[in-house]
N, C-alpha and C positions, 0 to 999 in steps of 0.2 A: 714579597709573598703576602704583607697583610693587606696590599692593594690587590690584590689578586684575589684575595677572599671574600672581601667585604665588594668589589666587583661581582664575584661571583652567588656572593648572598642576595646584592639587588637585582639582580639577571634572576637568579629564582624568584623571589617575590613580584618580581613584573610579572611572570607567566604564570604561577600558578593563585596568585592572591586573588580575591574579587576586588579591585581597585575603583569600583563604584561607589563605595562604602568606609567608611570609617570605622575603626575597631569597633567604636560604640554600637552603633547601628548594625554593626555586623554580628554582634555577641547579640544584641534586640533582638533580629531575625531571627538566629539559630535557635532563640531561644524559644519565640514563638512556634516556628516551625515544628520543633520538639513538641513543645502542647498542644500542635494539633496534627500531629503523623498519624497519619492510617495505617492502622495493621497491611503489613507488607505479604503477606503469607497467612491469610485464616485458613480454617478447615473447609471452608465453602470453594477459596480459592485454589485446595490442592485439589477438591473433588471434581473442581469442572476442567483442571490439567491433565486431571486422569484420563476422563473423559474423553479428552482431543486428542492427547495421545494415543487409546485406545483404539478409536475411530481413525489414526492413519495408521495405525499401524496395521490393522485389519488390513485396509484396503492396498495399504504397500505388499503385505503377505498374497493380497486376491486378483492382483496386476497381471498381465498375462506376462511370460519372461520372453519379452520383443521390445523392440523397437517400435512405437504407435506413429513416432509423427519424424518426417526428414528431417527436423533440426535437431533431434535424439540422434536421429544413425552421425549426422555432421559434428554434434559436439563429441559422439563418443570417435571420429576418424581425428578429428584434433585430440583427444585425449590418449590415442592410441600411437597415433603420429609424434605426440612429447615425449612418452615413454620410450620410444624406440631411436631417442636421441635427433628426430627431426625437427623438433622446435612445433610449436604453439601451430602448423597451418592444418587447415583442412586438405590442401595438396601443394606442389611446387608454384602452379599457375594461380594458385587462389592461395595468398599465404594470408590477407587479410579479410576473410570471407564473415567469421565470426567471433563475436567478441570474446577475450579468451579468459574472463574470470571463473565461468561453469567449465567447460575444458579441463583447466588447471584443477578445480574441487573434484571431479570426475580422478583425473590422472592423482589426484594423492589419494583417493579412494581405491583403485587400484591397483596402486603400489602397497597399501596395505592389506590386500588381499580382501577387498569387495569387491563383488557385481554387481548387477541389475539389483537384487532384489537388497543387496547391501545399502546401497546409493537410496534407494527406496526408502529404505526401516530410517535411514542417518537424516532424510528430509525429513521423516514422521518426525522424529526427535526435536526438530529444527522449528518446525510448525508447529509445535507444543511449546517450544521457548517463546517464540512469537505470542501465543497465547498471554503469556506473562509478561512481556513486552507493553502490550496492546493497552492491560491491566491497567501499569503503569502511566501508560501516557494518561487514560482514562482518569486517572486521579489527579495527573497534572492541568491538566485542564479543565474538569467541575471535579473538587475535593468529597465527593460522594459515592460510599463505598458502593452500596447495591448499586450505581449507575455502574460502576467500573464492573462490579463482577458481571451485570449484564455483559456488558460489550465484550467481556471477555468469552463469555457463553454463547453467545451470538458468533463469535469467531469461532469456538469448539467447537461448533455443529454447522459451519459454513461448507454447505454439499461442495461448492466451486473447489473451497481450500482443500479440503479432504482429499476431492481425486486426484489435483495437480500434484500432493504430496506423493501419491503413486506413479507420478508422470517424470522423465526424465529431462525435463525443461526448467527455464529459467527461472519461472515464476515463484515457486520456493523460497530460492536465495536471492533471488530479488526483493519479495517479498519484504524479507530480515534489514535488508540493507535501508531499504525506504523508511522504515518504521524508527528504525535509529537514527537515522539523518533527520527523521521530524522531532524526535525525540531530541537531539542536539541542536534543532533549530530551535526548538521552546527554549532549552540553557538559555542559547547566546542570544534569544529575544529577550529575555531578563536579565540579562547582564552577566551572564556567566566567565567565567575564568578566560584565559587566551588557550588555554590548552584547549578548553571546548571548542572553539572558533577553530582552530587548528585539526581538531578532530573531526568535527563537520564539513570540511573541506577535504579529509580525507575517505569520509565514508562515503560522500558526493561521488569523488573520483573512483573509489574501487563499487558503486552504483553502476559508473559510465561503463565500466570493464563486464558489466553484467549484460547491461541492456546499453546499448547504446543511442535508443529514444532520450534517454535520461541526463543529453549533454546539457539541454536547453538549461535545467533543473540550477546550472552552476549558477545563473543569473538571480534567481530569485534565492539561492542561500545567502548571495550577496547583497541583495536587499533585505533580509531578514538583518543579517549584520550591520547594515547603515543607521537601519531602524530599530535596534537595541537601547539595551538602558544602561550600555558602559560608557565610562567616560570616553574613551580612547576608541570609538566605531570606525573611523577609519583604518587601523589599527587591523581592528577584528576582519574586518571586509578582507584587508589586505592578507590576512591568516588564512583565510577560506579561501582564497584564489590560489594562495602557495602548497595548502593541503591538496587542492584540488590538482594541480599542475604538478605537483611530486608526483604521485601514484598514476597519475594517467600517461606523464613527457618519458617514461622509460617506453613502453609499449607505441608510440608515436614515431620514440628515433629510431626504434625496430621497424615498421611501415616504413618508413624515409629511406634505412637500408634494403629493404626487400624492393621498394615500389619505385624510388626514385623519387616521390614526390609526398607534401605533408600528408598525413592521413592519423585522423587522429586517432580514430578507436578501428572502424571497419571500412570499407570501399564499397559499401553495395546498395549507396544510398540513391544514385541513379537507376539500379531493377529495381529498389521499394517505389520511387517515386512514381515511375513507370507503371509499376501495379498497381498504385492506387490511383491513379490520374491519367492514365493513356489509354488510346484507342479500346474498349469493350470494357474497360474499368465498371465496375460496379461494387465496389466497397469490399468486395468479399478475397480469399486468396486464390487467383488463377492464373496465375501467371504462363500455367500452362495450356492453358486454353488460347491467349492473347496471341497476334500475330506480331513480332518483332521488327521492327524497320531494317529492310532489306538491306541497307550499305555497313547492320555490323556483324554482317558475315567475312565482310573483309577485312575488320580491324583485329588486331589480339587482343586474346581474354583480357589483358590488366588495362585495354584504354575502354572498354566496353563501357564500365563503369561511367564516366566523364561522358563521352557521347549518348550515353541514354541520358544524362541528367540535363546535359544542352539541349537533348531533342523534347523533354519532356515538359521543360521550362518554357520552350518557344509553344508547344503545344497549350500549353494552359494561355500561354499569351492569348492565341488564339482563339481559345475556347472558356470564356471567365465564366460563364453561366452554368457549366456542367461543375467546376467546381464547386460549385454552392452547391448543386442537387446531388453531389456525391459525398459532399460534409454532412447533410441530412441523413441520409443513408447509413454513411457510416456510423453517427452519433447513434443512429437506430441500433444498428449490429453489437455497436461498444454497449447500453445500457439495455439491453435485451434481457428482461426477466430469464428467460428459458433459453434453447440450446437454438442457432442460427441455421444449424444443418434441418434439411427439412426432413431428410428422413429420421432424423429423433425427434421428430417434435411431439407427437405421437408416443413417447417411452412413455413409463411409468415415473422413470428419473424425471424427466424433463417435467412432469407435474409439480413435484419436490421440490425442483430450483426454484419453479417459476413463483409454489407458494412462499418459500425464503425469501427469494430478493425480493417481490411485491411488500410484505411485511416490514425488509429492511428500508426500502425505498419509504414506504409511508412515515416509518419511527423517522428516519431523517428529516421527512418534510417536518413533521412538526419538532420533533429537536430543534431543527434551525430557526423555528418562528418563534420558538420559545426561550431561545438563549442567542438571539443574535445579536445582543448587546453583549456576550461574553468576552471581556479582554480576549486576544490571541486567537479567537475563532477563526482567524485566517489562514492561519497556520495550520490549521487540521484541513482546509476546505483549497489550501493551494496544489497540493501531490493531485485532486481530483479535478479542478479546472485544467490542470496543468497537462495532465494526459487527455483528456477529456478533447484539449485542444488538438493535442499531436496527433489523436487517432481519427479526428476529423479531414486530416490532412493526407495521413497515410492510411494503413486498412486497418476496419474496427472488427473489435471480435469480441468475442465474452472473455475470454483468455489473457486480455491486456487489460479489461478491465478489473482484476484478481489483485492485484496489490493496492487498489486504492479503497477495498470493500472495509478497510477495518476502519478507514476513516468516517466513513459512512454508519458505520455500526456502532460507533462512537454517539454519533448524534443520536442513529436510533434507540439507543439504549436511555439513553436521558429522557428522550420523546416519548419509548413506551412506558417508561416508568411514571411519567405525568399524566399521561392518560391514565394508565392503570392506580394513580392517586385519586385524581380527580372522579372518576367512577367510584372508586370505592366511600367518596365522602356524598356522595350522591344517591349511594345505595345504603349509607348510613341516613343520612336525611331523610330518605321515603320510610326507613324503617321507625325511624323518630317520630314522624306524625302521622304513622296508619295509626287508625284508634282501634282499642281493643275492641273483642269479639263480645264482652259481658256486657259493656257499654253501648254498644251497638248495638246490641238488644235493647236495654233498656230504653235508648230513645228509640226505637222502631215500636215499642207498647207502651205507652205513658200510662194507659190504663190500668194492664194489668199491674204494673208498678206501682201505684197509687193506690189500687184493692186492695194491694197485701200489707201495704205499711197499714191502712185501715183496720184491715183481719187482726195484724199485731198487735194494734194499738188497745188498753184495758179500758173496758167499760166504767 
């Protein structure tokens, strides 16, 4: 038994210790750390929570109570379909059509007895934690409060963030997911715990269950792990692949039961690829517009998948120079200040995005010029390459661009605060050597200055 304890005491202190560090060093850090923690919660900080909260909730209450877009009415036939005992599919013939982490949040929404407008108000909530999330990260990576509370301001009043909280898509709780997974990639880049590395691999994995763009994502937390400062990186690396592979291989061997064959998250990666790369492709989503290759009318729904992804493959073969001019295109769509539909382009809103992101887009340029020797800025600046790439590949839209804006906002917020220093010592400077208005006279008459000290002066 006392083998078994003291077994079980070093099994806990291997996972949960920092094992980078010697007591010494470790009491040193905490102690620093302590003398220079930033107020976690000021009065500036609840008032621009408010604010964001505010702001969706509004707009979740001002949503029309529909359906806006097909992958609304499709999450809520998967959410509809669990409830009624039929398992996570959109229908029999398409059991792996979409990914079932939103679904699953939808179906425990109501079961407790929300709808539309429930599910709405519960994402406002969610987008407001995010707010604070954002804060945080903001602080871990430049220790400067007004930079963080910008960025977190900057997220409050983000038009994009706002309306999706009233949309019944992904992009919300995706959102949340991303932000934490960079947030645990900072940890385990400073050597954080193994529970963190272990954690990180699991936020990674219930990401994929979200969005499944976000497989690629596993690679580079595993490289964030190689390149930490624990002793034991392989170790860690090895954590984030197991976090990762728990939470996604349940959902996997379900596809392998239904499908027959592996699949890891969805099956519908040959009609995306096809959308964004085949015949009439132009970056945008039309699938229905496109003309289909006529031999899969003969095959069934579940091998559809595989044969658009062989024909689509051979097709690029084919045609390498349209994929360039179509990753242009798309990158256009994905980082598009304003709204891609032409018929909004024209709104009143669409003025508003466009002055937002213009603003955030410029704070980032110079945030980056100005702290691009900042440790770890790779870190903030990989979730925005990273999709940046994938939506080059597949269709770009403003819509996919929404989870990568707080990284973004991050730099702006440092950016416009620099500028907005740098101006103000500038306009302290001009005001320092304008000469005054009494002197300025005086040497514009030398004369009459010179009469009256005379007139003064006693006979």
């Amino acid at each position: 038994m006392a083998f078994l304890s003291q077994l079980k005491n070093a099994s806990r202190r291997w996972f949960y210790q920092d094992e980078t560090l010697d007591v010494t060093r470790a009491r040193a850090r905490r102690t620093d750390a302590s003398a220079n923690r930033q107020p976690l919660l000021s009065k500036w900080m609840a008032l621009v929570l408010l604010v964001g909260l505010t702001l969706r909730i509004v707009v979740a209450l001002a949503a029309p109570q529909r359906f806006l877009f097909s992958d609304s009415r499709d999450y809520h036939q998967v959410a509809a379909n669990y409830l009624a005992g039929n398992g996570l599919v959109t229908s029999t013939e398409r059991p792996a059509l979409r990914p079932p982490l939103y679904p699953f949040f939808m179906a425990v929404a109501y079961r407790f007895g929300l709808g539309i407008t429930g599910i709405r108000i519960l994402q406002a909530f969610l987008g407001a934690g995010y707010i604070y999330l954002l804060y945080l990260l903001a602080l871990t990576f430049l220790p400067k409060v007004d930079g963080a509370l910008a960025a977190a301001l900057l997220l409050a009043v983000d038009p994009f963030n706002i309306v999706f909280c009233g949309l019944v898509l992904t992009e919300t709780l995706f959102t949340g997911l991303l932000l934490l997974a960079v947030w645990l990639s900072w940890r385990v880049w400073h050597g954080a715990t193994n529970a963190s590395a272990l954690l990180l691999g699991m936020v990674v994995g219930l990401g994929c269950l979200c969005r499944d763009a976000f497989l690629g994502y596993i690679v580079i937390a595993i490289i964030i792990a190689l390149r930490s400062c624990h002793r034991h990186r392989l170790w860690q690396a090895l954590l984030v692949l197991v976090g990762t592979v728990v939470v996604i291989c349940p959902w996997s061997i379900r596809n392998w039961l239904y499908l027959g064959k592996i699949v890891a998250v969805t099956n519908k990666a040959g009609i995306n690829l096809y959308e964004a790369l085949g015949p009439g492709a132009d970056g945008s989503p039309k699938i229905m517009e496109m003309q289909l290759p006529p031999q899969l009318k003969k095959l069934p729904y579940r091998e559809h998948n595989g044969y658009l992804l062989r024909w689509t493959l051979d097709y690029v073969r084919r045609h390498p120079g349209k994929v360039l001019r179509l990753a242009i295109k798309k990158l256009a769509r994905f980082s598009n200040p304003g709204l891609n539909e032409v018929k909004l382009r024209t709104h009143p809103l669409n003025w508003i995005l466009i002055s937002y992101s213009c603003l955030v887009y410029a704070g980032a340029i110079v945030g980056l010029l100005r702290y691009y020797r900042q440790p770890g800025l790779w870190l903030v600046l990989a979730p925005v390459a990273y999709f940046a790439l994938v939506h080059s590949i597949f269709l770009g839209s403003v819509r996919y661009r929404i989870p990568i804006m707080p990284y973004l906002q991050i730099l702006a917020a440092y950016g416009l605060i620099w500028v907005v220093s740098r101006l103000g010592r500038v306009c302290k400077f001009l005001s320092a050597t304008k000469p005054d208005s009494s002197s300025l006279a005086a040497s514009q008459n030398p004369k009459s200055s010179s009469n009256g000290s005379r007139k003064d002066k006693p006979s």
